[in-house]
C-alpha positions in Angstrom: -7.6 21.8 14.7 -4.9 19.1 16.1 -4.4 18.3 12.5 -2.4 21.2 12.2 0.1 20.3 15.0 0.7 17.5 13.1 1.5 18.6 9.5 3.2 21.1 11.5 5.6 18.0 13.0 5.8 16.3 9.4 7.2 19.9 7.8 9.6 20.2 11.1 10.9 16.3 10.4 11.3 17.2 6.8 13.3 20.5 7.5 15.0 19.1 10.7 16.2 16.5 8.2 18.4 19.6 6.3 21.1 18.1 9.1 24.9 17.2 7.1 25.0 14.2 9.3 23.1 11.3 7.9 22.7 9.8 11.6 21.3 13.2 13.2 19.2 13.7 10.2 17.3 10.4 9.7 16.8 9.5 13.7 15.9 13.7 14.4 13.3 13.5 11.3 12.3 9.8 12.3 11.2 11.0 15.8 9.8 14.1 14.6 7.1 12.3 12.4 6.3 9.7 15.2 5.6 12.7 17.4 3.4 13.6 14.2 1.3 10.5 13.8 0.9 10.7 17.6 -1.0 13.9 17.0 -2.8 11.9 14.1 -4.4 9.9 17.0 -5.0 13.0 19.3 -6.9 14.5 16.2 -8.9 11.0 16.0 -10.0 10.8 19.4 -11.2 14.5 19.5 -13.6 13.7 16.2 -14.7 10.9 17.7 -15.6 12.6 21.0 -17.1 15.6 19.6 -17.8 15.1 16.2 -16.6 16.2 12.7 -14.7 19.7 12.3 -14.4 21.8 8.7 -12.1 24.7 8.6 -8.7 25.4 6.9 -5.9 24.3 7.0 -2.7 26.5 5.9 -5.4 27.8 3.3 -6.7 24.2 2.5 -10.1 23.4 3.2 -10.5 20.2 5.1 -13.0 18.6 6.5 -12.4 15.9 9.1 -15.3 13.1 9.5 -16.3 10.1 10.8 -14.9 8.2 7.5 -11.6 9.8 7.6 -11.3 9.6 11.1 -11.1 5.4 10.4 -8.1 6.4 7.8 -6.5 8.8 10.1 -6.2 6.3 12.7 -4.6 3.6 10.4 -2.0 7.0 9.6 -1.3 7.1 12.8 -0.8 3.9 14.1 1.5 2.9 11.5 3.2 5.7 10.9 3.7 5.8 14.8 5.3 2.3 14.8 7.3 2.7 11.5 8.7 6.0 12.4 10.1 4.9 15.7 11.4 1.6 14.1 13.1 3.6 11.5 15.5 5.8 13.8 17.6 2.7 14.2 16.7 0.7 10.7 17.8 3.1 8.3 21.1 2.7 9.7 21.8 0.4 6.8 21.3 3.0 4.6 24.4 5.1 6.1 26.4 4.4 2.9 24.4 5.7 0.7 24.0 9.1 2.6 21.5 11.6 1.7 20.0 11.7 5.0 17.6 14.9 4.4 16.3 13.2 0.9 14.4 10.3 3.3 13.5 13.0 5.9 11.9 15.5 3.6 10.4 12.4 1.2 9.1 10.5 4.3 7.6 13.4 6.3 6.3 14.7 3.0 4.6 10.7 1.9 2.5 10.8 5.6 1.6 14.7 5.3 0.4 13.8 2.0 -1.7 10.9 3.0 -3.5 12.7 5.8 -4.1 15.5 3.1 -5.9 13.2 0.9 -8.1 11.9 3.4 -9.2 15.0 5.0 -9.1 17.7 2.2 -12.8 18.8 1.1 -11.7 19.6 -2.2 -11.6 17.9 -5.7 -8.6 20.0 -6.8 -6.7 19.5 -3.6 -7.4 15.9 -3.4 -5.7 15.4 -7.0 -2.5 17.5 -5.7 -1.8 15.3 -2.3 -2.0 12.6 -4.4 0.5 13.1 -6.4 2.3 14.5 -3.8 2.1 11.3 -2.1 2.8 9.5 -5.8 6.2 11.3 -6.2 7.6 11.1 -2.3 6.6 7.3 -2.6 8.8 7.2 -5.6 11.1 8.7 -4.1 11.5 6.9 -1.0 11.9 3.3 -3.3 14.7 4.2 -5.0 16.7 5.5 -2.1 18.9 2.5 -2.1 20.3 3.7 -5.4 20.9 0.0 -6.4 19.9 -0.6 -10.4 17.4 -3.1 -9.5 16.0 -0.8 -6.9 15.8 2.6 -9.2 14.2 0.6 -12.0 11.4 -0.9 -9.7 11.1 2.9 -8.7 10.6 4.1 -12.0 8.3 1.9 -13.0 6.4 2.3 -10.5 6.2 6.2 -11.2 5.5 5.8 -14.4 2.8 3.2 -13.9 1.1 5.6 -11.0 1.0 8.1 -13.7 -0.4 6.5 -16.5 -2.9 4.6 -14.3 -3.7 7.1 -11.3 -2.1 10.9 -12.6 -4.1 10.7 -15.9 -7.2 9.2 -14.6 -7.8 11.3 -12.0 -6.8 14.5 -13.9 -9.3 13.4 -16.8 -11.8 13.1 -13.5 -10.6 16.8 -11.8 -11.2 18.2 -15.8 -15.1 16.1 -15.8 -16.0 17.5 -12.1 -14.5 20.6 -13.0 -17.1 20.7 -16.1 -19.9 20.1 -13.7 -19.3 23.0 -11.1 -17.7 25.4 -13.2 -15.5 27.0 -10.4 -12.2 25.2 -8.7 -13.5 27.3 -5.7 -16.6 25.4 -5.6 -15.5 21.8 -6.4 -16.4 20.5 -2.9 -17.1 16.7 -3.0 -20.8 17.8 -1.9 -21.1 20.6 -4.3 -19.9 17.4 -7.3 -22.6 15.3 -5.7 -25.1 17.8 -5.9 -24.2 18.5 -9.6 -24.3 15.2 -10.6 -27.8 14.6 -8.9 -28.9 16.4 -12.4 -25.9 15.0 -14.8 -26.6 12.9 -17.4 -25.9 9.5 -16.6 -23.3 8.7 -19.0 -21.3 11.5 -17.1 -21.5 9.6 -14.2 -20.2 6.5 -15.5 -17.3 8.1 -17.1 -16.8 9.7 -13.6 -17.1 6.3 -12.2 -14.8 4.7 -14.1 -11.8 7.2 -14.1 -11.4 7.3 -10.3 -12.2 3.5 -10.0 -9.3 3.2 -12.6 -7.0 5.4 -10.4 -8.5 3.2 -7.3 -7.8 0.1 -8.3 -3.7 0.7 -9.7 -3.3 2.3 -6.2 -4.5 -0.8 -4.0 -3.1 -3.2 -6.7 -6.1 -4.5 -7.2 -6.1 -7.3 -10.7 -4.8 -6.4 -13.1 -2.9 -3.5 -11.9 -1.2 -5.6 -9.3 2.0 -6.1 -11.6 3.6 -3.1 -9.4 3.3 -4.4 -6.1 5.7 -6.8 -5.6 9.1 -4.8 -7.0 8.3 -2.0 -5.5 7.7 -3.0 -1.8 10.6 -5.3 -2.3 12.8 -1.8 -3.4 11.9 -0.1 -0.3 13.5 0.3 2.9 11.3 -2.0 4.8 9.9 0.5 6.9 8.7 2.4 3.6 7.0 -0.9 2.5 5.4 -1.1 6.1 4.3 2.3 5.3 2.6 1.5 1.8 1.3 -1.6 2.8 -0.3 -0.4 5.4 -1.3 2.7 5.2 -0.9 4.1 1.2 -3.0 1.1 -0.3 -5.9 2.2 2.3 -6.0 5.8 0.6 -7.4 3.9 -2.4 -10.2 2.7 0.1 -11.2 5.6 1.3 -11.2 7.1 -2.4 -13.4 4.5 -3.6 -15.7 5.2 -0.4 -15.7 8.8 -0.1 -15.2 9.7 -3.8 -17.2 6.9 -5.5 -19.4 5.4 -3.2 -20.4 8.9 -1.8 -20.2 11.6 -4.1 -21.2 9.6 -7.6 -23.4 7.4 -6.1 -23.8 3.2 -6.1 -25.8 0.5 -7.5 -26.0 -3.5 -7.6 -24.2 -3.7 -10.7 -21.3 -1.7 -9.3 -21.1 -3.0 -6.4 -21.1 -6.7 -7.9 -18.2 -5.4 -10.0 -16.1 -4.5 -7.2 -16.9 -7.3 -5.1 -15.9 -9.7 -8.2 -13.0 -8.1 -8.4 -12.1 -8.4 -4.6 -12.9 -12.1 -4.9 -10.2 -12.4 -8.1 -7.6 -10.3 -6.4 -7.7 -12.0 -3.0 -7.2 -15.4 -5.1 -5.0 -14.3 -7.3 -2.4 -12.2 -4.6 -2.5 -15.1 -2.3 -1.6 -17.7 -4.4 1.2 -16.5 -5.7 2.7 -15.3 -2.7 2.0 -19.2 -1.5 5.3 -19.5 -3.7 7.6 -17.0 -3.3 11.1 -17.2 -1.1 11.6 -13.3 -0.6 10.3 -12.1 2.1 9.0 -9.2 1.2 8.0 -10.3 -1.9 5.3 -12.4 0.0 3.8 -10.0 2.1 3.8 -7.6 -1.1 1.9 -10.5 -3.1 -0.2 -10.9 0.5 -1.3 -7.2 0.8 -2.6 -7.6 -3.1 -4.4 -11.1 -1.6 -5.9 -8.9 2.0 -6.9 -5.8 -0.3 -9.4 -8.5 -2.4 -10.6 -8.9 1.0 -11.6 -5.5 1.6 -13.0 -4.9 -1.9 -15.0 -8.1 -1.5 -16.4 -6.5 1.6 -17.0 -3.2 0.3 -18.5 -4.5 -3.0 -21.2 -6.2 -0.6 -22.2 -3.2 0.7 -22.4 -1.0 -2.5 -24.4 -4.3 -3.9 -26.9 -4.9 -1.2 -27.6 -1.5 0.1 -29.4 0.1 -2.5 -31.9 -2.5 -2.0 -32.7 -1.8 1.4 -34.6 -3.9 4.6 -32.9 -7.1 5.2 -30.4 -7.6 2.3 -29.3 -3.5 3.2 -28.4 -4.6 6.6 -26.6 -7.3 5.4 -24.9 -4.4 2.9 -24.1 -2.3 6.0 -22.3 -5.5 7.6 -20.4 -6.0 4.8 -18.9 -2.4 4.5 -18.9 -2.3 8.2 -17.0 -5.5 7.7 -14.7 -4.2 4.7 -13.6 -1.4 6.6 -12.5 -3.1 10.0 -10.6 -5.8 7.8 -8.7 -2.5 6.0 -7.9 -1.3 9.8 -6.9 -4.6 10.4 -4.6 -5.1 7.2 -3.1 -1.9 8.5 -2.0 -3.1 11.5 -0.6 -6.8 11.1 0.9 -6.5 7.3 2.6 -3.4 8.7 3.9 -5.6 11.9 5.3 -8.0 9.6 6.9 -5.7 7.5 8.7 -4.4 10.5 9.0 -8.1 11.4 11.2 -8.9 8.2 13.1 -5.8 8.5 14.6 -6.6 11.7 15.3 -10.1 10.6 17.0 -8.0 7.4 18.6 -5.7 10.0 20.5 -8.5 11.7 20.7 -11.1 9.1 21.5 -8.5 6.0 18.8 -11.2 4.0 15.3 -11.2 3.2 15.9 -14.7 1.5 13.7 -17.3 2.9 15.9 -20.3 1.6 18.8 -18.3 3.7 17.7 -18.0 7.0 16.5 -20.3 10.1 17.1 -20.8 13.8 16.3 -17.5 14.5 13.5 -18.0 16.6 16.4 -18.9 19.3 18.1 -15.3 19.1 15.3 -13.1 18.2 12.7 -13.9 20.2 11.2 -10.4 20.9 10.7 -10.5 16.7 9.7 -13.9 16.6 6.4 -13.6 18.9 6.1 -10.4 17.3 6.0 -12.4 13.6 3.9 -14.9 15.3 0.8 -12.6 16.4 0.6 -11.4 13.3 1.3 -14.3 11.0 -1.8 -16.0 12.7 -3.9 -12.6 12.6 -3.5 -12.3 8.8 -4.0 -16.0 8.2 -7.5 -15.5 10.3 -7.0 -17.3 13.7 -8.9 -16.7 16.6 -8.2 -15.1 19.0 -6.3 -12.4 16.6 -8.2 -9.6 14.9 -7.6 -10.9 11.4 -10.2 -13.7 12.4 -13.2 -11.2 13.6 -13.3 -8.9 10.2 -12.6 -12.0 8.0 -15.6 -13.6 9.5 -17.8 -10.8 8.9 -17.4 -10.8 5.6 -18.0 -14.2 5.3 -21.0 -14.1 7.2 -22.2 -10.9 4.9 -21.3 -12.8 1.8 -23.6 -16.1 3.3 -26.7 -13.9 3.9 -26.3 -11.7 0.9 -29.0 -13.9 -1.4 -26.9 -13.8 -4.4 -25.1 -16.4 -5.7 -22.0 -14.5 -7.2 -21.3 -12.9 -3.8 -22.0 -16.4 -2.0 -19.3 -17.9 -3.8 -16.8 -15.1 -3.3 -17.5 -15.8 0.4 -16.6 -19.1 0.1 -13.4 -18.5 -1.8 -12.1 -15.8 0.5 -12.9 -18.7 3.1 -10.9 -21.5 1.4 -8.0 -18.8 0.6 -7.7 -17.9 4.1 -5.9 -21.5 4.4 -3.9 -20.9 1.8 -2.9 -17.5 3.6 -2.0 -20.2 6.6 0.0 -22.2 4.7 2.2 -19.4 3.2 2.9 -18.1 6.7 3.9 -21.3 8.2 6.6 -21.1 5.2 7.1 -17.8 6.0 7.7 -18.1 10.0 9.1 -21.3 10.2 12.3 -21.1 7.4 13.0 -17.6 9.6 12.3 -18.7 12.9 12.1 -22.6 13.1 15.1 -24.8 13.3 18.8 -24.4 14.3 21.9 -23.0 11.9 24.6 -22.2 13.6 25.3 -19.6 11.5 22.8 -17.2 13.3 23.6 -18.5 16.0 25.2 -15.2 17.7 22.5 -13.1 16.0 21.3 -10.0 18.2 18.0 -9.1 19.0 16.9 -6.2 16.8 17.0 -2.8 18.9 14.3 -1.7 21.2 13.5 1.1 19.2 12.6 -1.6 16.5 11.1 -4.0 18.9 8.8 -1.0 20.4 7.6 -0.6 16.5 6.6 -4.0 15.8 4.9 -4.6 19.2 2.8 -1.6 18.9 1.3 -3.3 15.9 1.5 -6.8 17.0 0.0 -6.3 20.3 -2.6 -4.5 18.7 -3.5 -7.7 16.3 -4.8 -9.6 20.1 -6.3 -6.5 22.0 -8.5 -5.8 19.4 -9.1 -9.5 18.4 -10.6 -10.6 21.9 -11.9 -7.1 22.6 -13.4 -5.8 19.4 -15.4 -3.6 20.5 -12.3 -1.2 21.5 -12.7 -0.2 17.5 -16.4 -1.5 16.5 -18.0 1.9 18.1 -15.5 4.4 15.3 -16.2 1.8 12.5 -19.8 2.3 12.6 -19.8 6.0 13.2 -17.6 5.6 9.7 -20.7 3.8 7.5 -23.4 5.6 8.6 -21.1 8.7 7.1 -22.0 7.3 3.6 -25.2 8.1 2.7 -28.7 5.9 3.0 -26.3 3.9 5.2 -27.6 2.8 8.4 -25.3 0.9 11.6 -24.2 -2.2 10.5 -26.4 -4.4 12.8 -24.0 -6.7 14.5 -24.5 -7.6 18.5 -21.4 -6.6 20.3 -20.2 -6.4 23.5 -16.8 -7.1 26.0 -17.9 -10.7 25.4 -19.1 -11.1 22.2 -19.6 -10.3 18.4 -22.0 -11.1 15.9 -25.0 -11.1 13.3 -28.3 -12.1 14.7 -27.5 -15.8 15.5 -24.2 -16.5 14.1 -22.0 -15.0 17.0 -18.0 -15.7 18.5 -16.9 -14.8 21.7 -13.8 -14.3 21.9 -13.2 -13.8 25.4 -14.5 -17.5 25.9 -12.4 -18.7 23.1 -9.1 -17.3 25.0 -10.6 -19.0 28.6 -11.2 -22.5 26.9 -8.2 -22.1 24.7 -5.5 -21.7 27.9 -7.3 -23.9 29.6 -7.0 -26.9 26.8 -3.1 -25.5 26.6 -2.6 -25.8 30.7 -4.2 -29.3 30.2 -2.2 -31.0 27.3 1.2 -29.4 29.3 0.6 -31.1 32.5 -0.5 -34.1 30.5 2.2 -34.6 28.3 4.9 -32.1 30.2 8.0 -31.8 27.9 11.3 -31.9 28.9 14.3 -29.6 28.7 17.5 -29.6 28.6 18.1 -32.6 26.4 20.1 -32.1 23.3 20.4 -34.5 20.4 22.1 -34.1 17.3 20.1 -35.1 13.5 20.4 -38.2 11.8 22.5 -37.7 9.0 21.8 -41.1 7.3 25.6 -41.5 7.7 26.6 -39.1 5.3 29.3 -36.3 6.4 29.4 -34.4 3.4 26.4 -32.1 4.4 26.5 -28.9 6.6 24.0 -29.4 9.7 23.1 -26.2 8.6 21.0 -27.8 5.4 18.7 -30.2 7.5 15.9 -28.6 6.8 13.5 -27.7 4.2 14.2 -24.8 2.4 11.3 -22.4 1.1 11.7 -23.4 -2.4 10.7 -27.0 -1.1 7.6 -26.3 0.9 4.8 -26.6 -1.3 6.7 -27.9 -4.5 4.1 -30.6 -5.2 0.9 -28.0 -4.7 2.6 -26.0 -7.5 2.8 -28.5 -9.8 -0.7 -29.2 -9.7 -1.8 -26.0 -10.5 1.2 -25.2 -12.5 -1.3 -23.8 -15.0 -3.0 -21.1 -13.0 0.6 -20.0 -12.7 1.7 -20.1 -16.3 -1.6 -18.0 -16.8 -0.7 -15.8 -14.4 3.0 -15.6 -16.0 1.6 -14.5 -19.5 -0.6 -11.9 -17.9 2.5 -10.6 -16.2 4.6 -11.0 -19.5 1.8 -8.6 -21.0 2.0 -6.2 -18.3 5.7 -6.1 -18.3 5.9 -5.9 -21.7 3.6 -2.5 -21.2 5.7 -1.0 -19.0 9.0 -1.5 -20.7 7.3 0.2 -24.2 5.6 3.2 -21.3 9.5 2.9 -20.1 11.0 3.4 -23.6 8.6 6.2 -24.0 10.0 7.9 -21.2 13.6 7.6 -21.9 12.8 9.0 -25.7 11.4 12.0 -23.9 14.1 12.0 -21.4 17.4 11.7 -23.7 16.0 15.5 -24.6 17.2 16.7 -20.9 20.2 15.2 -21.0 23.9 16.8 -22.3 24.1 15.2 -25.8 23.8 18.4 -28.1 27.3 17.5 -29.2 26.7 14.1 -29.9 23.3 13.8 -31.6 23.4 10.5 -32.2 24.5 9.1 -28.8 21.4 6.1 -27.6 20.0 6.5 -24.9 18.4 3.0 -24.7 17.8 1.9 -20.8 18.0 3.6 -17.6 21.6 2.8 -16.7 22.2 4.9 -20.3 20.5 8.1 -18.8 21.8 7.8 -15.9 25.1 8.7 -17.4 24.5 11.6 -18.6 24.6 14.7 -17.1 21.0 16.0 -16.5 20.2 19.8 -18.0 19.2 22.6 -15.8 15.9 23.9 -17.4 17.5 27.1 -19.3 19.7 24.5 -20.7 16.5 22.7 -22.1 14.9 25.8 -23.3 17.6 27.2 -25.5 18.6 23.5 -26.4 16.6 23.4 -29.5 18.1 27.3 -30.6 21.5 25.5 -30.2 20.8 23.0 -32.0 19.1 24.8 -34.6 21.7 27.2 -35.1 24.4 24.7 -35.2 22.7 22.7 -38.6 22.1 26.3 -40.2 26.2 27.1 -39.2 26.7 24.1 -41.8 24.2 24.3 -43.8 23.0 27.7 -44.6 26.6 28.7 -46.7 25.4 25.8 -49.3 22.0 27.2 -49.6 21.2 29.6 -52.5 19.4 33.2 -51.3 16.1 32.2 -52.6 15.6 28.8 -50.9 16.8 30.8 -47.4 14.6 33.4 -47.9 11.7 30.5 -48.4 12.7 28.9 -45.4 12.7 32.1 -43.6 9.1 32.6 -44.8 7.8 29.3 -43.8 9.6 29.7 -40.2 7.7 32.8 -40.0 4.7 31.8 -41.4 4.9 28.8 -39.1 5.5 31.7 -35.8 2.4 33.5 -36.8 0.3 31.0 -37.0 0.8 29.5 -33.8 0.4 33.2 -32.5 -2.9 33.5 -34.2 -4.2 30.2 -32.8 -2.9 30.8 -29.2 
């Protein structure tokens, strides 16, 4: 299998990244795991050619399929793009050293992530996982700043509590159900649970759609999102964004939707909750100034989209003729928006990064003008600020309207409505990113002025992704043909039953061209230019009202002041929103507190009992214990209180405590 020339790279980048010299290391690696993701796409083409292939790989079984075919390819194309924009953007990192950590904790994160979605194997599926939990943990807090390490952490510890435990409680229930780790195939589970009670397959359900929905930040479990992709080097976050959350997809497709099974009520559920998250994720990135707190808030907001779409087609396929067609759209639809998220959230990602990379800010109120300097990044930003907001001609619009149209035809009122909202949040999405481009790339300041263009290693990343968001936009069926190959993978599933051709795209009457759309689009652009032809060259400084206190540099509108008076009026939904996250925060710092009581036990303090460890910045001043250290710890301890205690203790009493240590011994023995 190509597959295996591919881990084989991501291993290489990893030990390649053993180099002493933090340059050498993190470009060798960098190129090592785009070489990798190139062989991702190699790997998709030949399933797609010649159908699925099983075998083993290094001693795991894998099978690679039509579904995880669509995954792989998302894999590939951003870890393609991010890879080669990270040999010259972790240059900011040089300070901080520790080259080989990012090279063995990157290559590691992708090789996990093709693991998960190509292993045939219960057990194996739980260990890349966490594999890919704890590389993604530690690629956040490579930084080393506080604020960065305690996003980290809490992310760790959130990922365990909501995905480790989960899907550990589901590896023990499948486990119960085969009765052989060798066995525990995802068809060998399905089988079993064809005869399972049913109230095993609801607790099934629920524990992986648990693990599911913490992983793609779906509400509630969204509270993670933001810090974390903030914390990360941005090509990390483009990573995630793009790829990571769409594990969660193909989880809650291959593991839930195929191997437990579906109904309405289910796939109402998830759809519901697409409709919430898409809402809530969009809205509140409508008012943030970080950059990369946005597009973390806006990847919760696309994921609703994707649910929503999914949730259609669990819902409406069980039911079969008409409304299962509409179904198969909708999951045909669901998946093309997740390929689609992939590629534009991961574009402008890469977009802020190299605005980060020359600017050394991701603060919205702190930049402008740049559009001037950067223009390669700029049109980059552009494409795929209008795909994610849903214009046409960009590939955002296409999947976006699919679901819609799914959500129209479904005949259920709940679903409708979600339609309708993803519809009317799809502006708000607009609004955000004309806030968004314009305080980056609109206006003058003269101190950017002399800003650089970002390398062209960095350039060559974004514009693999952003030239991506048009191609497949006015051509869609360059991806429809692997999309459908992927539903009819889930079973009772049928080709969604769109019309498609170079020219156009749609569901029985309701169809978009989008190649006409480009031709009368440049042609209405070619017209209004020769009608109204603007003129260059003419400079003219602002009105300043007379005042020459203020810096030109502050005639603008800052972030803060775009949509001031929107937020007011629905100041409410906010402070709801606020109290939820207050109660979610307060969750983690307790789950936080717990870990740091459990901690302080592997750190130096035997000689100062009562020294607090109380918040992370305590442990991290202690010097951590090897493991012999911990293991004799409690001996030392132990033997230290009997050094002062035992010569004030009468025979008797010893020889009683004595007893009961021994009695204690035995007993455990005897229950072991």
């Amino acid at each position: 299998m190509i597959l295996e020339y591919a881990i084989g790279a991501f291993i290489l980048g990893g030990l390649i990244g053993l180099i002493r010299d933090y340059k050498a290391s993190v470009k060798a690696s960098s190129f090592i795991a785009f070489l990798g993701s190139l062989a991702l796409l190699w790997q998709v083409y030949a399933v797609y050619t010649n159908g699925p292939v099983s075998g083993d790989l290094f001693g795991i079984p894998v099978r690679i399929d039509d579904l995880s075919i669509v995954f792989l390819l998302i894999i590939g194309l951003v870890g393609a793009a991010a890879s080669l924009y990270a040999i010259n953007y972790m240059e900011l990192f040089e300070k901080v050293g520790k080259g080989w950590v990012y090279a063995v904790a990157y290559n590691t994160f992708l090789a996990s992530m093709v693991l998960v979605v190509t292993v045939d194997s219960m057990e194996y599926f739980v260990m890349s996982w966490e594999l890919m939990t704890l590389s993604s943990f530690i690629l956040v807090f490579f930084s080393e700043k506080a604020r960065d390490v305690n996003a980290s952490v809490k992310y760790y510890i959130t990922m365990h509590f909501l995905d480790t435990i989960p899907l550990f409680l589901a590896l023990g229930t499948a486990y119960s159900l085969v009765g052989s780790f060798e066995e525990l195939t995802f068809e060998n589970i399905h089988t079993a649970l064809l005869t399972a009670p049913e109230s095993t397959k609801w607790v099934l359900t629920a524990l992986l759609m648990v693990a599911f929905m913490a992983k793609a930040g779906i509400v509630p479990f969204q509270f993670w999102v933001a810090e974390t992709y903030r914390a990360a080097p941005t090509s990390v976050s483009a990573v995630m964004a793009g790829a990571m959350e769409k594990v969660a997809i193909y989880g809650l497709i291959a593991l839930i939707w195929r191997t437990v099974g579906t109904s309405y009520s289910l796939g109402l559920f998830v759809a519901t909750l697409g409709a919430i998250t898409l809402t809530v994720g969009t809205l509140y990135a409508l008012r943030e100034t970080n950059a990369k707190r946005l597009l973390a808030y806006h990847s919760i907001g696309q994921m609703g989209y994707i649910w929503l779409g999914i949730g259609i087609g669990m819902a409406l396929i069980p039911k079969g003729g008409f409304l299962g067609a509409v179904g198969a759209l909708g999951a045909f639809a669901g998946l093309f928006h997740a390929l689609n998220h992939a590629i534009f959230k991961a574009s402008l990602f890469l977009s802020a990064g190299a605005v980060e990379y020359r600017t050394g800010t991701v603060d919205l109120n702190e930049l402008g003008g740049l559009g001037k300097t950067m223009k390669g990044t700029a049109l980059a930003a552009l494409f795929a600020s209008l795909a994610i907001s849903g214009v046409p001609p960009f590939n955002g619009f296409i999947s976006k309207w699919l679901i819609y149209v799914s959500g129209y035809y479904s005949n259920s009122y709940i679903l409708a409505l979600g339609a309708v909202l993803a519809a009317f949040i799809s502006a708000a999405t607009l609004a955000s990113f004309i806030k968004f481009y314009g305080t980056q790339f609109g206006g003058e300041m003269k101190r950017y002025e002399n800003v650089q263009e970002a390398p062209v290693s960095m350039l060559i990343g974004q514009w693999i992704l952003a030239g991506l968001t048009l191609l497949i936009g006015v051509f869609p069926r360059t991806v429809t043909g692997i999309l459908n190959d992927a539903v009819t993978e889930i079973p009772n599933v049928f080709n969604a039953p769109i019309e498609d051709n170079i020219y156009k795209i749609g569901f029985q009457s309701v169809m978009f061209s989008p190649v006409m759309f480009v031709i009368l689009l440049g042609a209405l652009a070619v017209g209004l230019y020769f009608s109204f032809r603007p003129e260059y060259g003419k400079t003219a400084r602002p009105w300043d009202c007379g005042s020459t206190e203020i810096d030109e540099d502050e005639y603008r509108t800052n972030a803060e002041g775009y949509y001031n008076w929107y937020e007011e009026k629905i100041g409410s939904f906010y402070h709801l929103g606020d109290w939820f996250y207050r109660v979610g925060a307060g969750a983690i710092h307790y789950l936080v507190r717990a870990y740091l009581w459990m901690a302080s036990y592997f750190t130096k303090i035997v000689d100062t009992p009562y020294t607090k460890v109380e918040t992370l910045d305590d442990l991290r001043e202690r010097e951590i214990m090897h493991i012999d250290e911990e293991v004799f710890k409690p001996l030392i301890r132990f033997l230290n209180i009997a050094r002062d205690v035992i010569p004030g203790i009468r025979l008797g009493t010893f020889v009683v405590l004595a007893l009961v240590v021994v009695g204690a011994i035995i007993g455990i023995l005897i229950v072991l």
